[in-house]
C-alpha positions in Angstrom: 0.0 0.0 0.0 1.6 3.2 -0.7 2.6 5.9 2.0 2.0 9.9 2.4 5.4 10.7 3.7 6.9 14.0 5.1 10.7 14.1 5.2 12.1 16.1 7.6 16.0 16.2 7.5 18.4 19.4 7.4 20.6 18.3 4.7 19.4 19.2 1.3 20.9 16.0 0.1 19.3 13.7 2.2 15.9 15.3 1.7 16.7 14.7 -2.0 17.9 11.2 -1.8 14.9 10.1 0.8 12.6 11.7 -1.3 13.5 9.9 -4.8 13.8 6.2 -2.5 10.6 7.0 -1.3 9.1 8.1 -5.0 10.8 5.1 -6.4 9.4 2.9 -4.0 5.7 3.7 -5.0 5.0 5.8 -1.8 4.2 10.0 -2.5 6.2 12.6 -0.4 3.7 14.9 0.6 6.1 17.2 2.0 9.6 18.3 2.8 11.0 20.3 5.6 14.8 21.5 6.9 14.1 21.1 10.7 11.7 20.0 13.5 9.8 23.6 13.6 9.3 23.2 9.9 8.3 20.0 11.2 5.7 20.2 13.3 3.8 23.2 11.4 3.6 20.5 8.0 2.7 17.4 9.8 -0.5 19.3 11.1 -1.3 20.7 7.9 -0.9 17.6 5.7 -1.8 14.1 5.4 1.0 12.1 5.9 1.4 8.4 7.2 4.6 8.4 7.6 7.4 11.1 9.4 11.2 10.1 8.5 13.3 12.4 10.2 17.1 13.2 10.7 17.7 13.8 14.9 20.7 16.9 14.7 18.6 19.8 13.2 18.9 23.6 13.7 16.0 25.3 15.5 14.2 21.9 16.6 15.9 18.8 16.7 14.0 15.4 15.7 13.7 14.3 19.6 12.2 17.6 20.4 9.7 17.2 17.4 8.8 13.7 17.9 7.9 14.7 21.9 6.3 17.5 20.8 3.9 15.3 18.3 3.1 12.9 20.9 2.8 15.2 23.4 -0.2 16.9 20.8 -1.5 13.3 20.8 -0.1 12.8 17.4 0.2 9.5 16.8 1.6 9.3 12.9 4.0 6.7 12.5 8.3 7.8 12.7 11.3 6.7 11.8 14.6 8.3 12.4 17.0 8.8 10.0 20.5 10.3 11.5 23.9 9.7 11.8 24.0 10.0 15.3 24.7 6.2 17.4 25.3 7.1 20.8 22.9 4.7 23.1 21.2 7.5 25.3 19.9 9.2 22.2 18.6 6.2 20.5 16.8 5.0 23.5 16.0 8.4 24.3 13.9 8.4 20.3 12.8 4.5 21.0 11.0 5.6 24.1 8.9 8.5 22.1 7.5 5.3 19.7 9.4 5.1 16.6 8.9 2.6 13.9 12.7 2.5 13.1 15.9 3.5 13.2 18.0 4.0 10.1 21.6 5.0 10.5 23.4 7.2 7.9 24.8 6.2 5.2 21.9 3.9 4.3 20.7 1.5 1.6 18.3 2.3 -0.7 16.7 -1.4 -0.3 16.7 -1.0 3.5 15.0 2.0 4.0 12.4 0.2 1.3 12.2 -2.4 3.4 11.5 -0.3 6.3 8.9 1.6 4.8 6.9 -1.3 3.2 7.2 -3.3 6.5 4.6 -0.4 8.3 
């Protein structure tokens, strides 16, 4: 079934390169932001089903996004997308109800996979 996705990431590359993986995988991007703040305003005014965003952002970062969402009773499915692999950070997103966790650099088949498995 296809997704409505919203990419939030800060890096105009990744946005690019989630963005045609999530295109080529059959799923629509309904939207595309450069930090949490940007964020938070789309994800209430569109439809998406899915949130895949980066953690390290200017302005918001993706923890204080995902806490604000859930605090707002949002309940739209997330998966992170960072570089970042320290353990207190990862468990810090895990406990806010992520999907998944995809570290960067990442495969195009495994963020597919990902995707397709929600």
């Amino acid at each position: 079934m296809s997704k409505k996705v919203l990419i939030v990431d800060d890096d105009e590359f990744y946005r690019t390169i989630l963005s045609d993986i999530v295109t080529g995988g059959g799923h629509v991007v309904v939207g595309v932001a450069e930090d949490g703040a940007e964020g938070l305003k789309k994800v209430k005014s569109l439809d998406a089903d899915l949130i895949i965003v980066d953690l390290v952002m200017p302005t918001k970062n993706g923890i204080e996004m995902i806490e604000e969402l859930r605090d707002d009773g949002i309940t739209t499915d997330v998966i992170v997308c960072t570089s970042i692999k320290g353990e207190t950070i990862v468990e810090r997103a895990h406990s806010l109800d992520i999907k998944a966790y995809i570290s960067k650099p990442f495969k195009e088949e495994a963020v597919l996979e990902i995707i397709n498995a929600l």
